[in-house]
N, C-alpha and C positions, 0 to 999 in steps of 0.2 A: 574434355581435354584433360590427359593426364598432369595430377599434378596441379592444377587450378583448383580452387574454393569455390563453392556455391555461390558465396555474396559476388566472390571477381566474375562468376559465368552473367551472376545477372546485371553487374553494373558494364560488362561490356556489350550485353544483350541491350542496356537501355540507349548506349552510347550508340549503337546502330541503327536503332530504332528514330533516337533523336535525330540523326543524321542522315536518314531516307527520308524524314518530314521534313524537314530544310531542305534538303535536294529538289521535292517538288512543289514547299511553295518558292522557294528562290530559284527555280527555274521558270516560273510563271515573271517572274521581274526581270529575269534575263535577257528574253525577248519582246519582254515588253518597254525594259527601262530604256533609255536612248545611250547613244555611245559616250565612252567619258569623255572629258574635256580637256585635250593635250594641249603643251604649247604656248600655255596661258601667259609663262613668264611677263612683264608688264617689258615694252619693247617699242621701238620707233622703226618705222619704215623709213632708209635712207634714199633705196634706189628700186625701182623697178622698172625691168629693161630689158626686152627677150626674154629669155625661160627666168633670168638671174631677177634675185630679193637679196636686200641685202638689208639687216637688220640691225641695230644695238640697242642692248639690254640698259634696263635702267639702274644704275648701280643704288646696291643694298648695304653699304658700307660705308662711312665719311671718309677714309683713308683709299685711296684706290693706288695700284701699280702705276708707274709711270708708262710701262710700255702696255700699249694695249693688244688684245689676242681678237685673233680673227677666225673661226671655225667653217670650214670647207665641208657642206658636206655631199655625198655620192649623190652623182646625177639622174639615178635609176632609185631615190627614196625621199623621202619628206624629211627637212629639220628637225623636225620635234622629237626624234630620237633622243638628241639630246637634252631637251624640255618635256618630261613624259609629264610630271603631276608633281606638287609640292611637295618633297620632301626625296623626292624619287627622280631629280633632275639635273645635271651637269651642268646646265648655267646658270641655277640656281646657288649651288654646290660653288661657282667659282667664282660668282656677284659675291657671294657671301666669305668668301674668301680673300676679296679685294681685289679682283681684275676687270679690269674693265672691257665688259665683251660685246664682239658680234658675231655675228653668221654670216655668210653667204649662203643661200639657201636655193631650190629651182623651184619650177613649177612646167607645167607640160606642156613644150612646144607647141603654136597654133600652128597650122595645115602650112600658113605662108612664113613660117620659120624651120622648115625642113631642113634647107639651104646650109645652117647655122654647121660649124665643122668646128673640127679639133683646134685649132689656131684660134677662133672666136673665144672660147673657154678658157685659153690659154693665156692667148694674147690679149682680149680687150673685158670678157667679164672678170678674172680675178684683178689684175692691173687695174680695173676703174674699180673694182672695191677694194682694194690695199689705198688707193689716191685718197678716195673719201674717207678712209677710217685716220689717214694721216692728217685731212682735214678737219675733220670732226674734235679730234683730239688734240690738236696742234705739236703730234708727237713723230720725226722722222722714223722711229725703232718701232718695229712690231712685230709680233710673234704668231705664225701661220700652224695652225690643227687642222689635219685632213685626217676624212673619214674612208680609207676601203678607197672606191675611186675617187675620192675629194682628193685622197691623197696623192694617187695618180697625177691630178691636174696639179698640186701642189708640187710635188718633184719637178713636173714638166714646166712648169713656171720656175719654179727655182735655180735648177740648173742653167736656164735661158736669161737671167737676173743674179746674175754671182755679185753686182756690185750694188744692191738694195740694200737698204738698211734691217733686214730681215734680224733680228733680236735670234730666233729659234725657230724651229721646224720642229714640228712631231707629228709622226704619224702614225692611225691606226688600224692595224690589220689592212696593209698596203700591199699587193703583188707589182711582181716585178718581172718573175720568169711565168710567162702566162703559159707554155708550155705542159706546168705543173698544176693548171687549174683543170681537171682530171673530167670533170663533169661536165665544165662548160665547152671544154674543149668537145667532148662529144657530144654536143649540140649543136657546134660550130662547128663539124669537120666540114674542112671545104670541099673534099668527095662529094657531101650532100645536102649542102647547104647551103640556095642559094642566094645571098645576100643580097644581091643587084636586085634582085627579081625581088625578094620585099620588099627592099627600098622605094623603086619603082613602081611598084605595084600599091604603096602604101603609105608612101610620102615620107611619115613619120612612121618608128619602129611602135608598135601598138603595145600598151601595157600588159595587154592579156597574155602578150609573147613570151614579156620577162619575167614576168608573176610566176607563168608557165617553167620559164625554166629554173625560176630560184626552188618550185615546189618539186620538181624533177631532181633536186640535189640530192632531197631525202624523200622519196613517195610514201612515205607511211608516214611522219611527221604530222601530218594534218589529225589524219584517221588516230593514231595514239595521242595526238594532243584534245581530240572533243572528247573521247574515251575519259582520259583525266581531267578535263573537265567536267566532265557527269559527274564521275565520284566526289568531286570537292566543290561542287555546287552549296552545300555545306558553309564552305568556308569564303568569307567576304574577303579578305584578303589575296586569296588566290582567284577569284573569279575576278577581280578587280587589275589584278597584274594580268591576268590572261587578256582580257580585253585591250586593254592598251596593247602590249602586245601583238596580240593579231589585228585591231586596227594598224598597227602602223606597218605589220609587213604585207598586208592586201593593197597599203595606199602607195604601189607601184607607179612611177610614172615613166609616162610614153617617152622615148628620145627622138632628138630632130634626126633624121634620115638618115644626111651626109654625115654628118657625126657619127653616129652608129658605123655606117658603112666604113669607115675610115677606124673607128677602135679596133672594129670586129679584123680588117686586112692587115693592121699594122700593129697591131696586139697581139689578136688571137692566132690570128696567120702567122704576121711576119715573127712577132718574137723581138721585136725590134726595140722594144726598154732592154733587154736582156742583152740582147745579140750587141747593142752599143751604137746602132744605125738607126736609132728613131730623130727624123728632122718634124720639127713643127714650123712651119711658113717656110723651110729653107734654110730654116736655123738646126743646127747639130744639137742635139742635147746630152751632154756629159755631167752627170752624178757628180763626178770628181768636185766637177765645180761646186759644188753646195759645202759651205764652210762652218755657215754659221752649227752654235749648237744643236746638235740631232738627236733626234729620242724617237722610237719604231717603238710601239705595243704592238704584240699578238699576242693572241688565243690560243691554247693548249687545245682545246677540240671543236675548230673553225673547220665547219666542210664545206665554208663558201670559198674562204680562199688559204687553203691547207700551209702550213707551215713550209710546205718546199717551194713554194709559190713565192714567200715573203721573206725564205731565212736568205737568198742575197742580197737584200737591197743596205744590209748594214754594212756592207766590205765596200759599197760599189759609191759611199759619200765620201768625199774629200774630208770634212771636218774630221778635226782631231779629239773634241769632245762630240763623242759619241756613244750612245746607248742604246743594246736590243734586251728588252725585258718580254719572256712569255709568262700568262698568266691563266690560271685557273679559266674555264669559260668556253663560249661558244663567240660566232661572229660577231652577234649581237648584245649577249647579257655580258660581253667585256664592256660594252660601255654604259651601257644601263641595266636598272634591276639590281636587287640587293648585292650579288657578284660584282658588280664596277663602285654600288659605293663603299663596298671592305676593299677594294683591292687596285681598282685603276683610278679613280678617282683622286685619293691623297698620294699615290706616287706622284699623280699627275703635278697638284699642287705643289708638294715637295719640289721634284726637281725644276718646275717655272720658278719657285718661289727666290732659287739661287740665281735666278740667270733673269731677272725682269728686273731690276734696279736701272 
């Protein structure tokens, strides 16, 4: 190479060399080592009850908030997103911050919880985990984080509860005009896609469907992700993130039937959070109504749920404190992975830390 020294040809020569022999003996530990250990946070099981868990962290701090935070997360993923690994984990991050946290978290519909619909989610799993956290803590004020569709189920509760003691709402990377979810949308077209018939045919919506179509968003994503992983087999730290990782986005889970059927019609079809005609039991649900203070995180490049997707849901809340903040990132590394703790992470903190008194 023009312009390079003999010693730099050969100390970059040895640099490659050291780094194809890490590549193959740390790819012999690869698949041979077992998967990392997510989620470990230390944690008490409150409730488990149909697909719903419901969890609290054990606080890391002798000072804790008075209002305690509740994290919601998507019904189609595992909690542990938020708990990947010590030092690389969001309840970690806000134990040690002084909140005193839970989750609501799922697990995957049995055969005889098919049945389970929009209204149960809405109406009796988040409601009996806000009861128990206000039990638990002997605190009426609490502050609800939804994840993607956590957050979904968090509006649709919230608007339907205007007069809860609800401290704040935040949500992340939340759709609202499902119209603008571009991919999902054509997987869902209802031209060809028949709902009924998998439902029926299948009880519960199978994981392998949705897996199927979060890997449908980007089809090459996989293939360029093992690629770079070969080459940084090398490096412990990136094979370390990679795993996590791709553990948690393979650990898909199945939805109950009637629930699916009823997202997929009154979401993906109808448009109905957008449109202003979405009822859950009967009941109207109007945005308006959400007072409390609001805070929306997106993603600068989410191709799960694109920025046109999520940029109304900040006009469509009543509160007069309100905030839409985009940030650096994808659907995922906004909330964890070095990207969420430079950047969503301590906004997060910051603006609860004005409003949790």
């Amino acid at each position: 190479m023009a312009g390079t020294s003999a010693p730099d040809l050969l100390d970059q020569a040895r640099t490659a060399f050291d780094r194809a022999l890490q590549r193959n003996l740390k790819g012999l530990d690869y698949f041979t080592s077992p998967a990392p250990t997510l989620g470990a946070s230390p944690k008490d099981l409150l409730i488990q009850r149909g697909t719903m868990n419901l969890y609290h962290y054990r606080p890391m701090t002798d000072e804790v908030y008075r209002v305690p935070l509740l994290l919601v997360m998507a019904t189609t993923n595992r909690g542990y997103i938020f708990d990947m690994v010590p030092g690389q984990s969001l309840v970690e991050y806000l134990l040690k911050a002084g909140y005193d946290v839970f989750m609501l978290d799922w697990t995957p519909p049995r055969a005889d919880e098919k049945g389970l619909t929009l209204d149960d989610y809405v109406l009796d799993f988040i409601p009996s985990a806000i009861a128990r956290v206000q039990q638990e803590t002997g605190e009426e004020a609490f502050t609800v984080v939804g994840y993607c569709f956590g957050g979904v189920l968090s509006l649709l509760w919230a608007a339907l509860h205007p007069e809860a003691p609800m401290k704040n709402l935040v949500c992340f990377t939340t759709p609202v005009d499902f119209s603008r979810m571009e991919m999902f949308q054509a997987w869902a077209d209802q031209r060809f896609f028949d709902v009924d018939r998998l439902v029926d045919t299948f009880g519960n919506c199978p994981s392998d469907y949705l897996y199927s179509a979060f890997d449908m968003l980007r089809p090459g994503t996989r293939v360029a992700g093992n690629i770079r992983l070969l080459d940084n087999l090398w490096n412990d730290e990136y094979v370390k993130s990679f795993r996590m990782f791709d553990r948690w986005a393979s650990d898909t889970l199945p939805l109950a039937g009637e629930y699916f059927r009823e997202t997929t019609k009154k979401l993906m079809w109808g448009n109905e959070l957008h449109k202003g005609t979405m009822e859950v039991r009967g009941r109207k649900v109007d945005l308006a109504a959400i007072t409390s203070p609001f805070l929306h995180v997106t993603a600068e490049h989410d191709h799960i749920v694109p920025s046109a997707a999520s940029a109304p849901l900040i006009d469509r809340i009543g509160s007069t404190d309100k905030e839409q903040v985009t940030l650096k990132g994808g659907h995922v590394s906004l909330v964890a992975g070095g990207n969420a703790i430079k950047r969503l992470w301590p906004k997060l903190v910051d603006w609860l830390g004005e409003r949790s008194t």
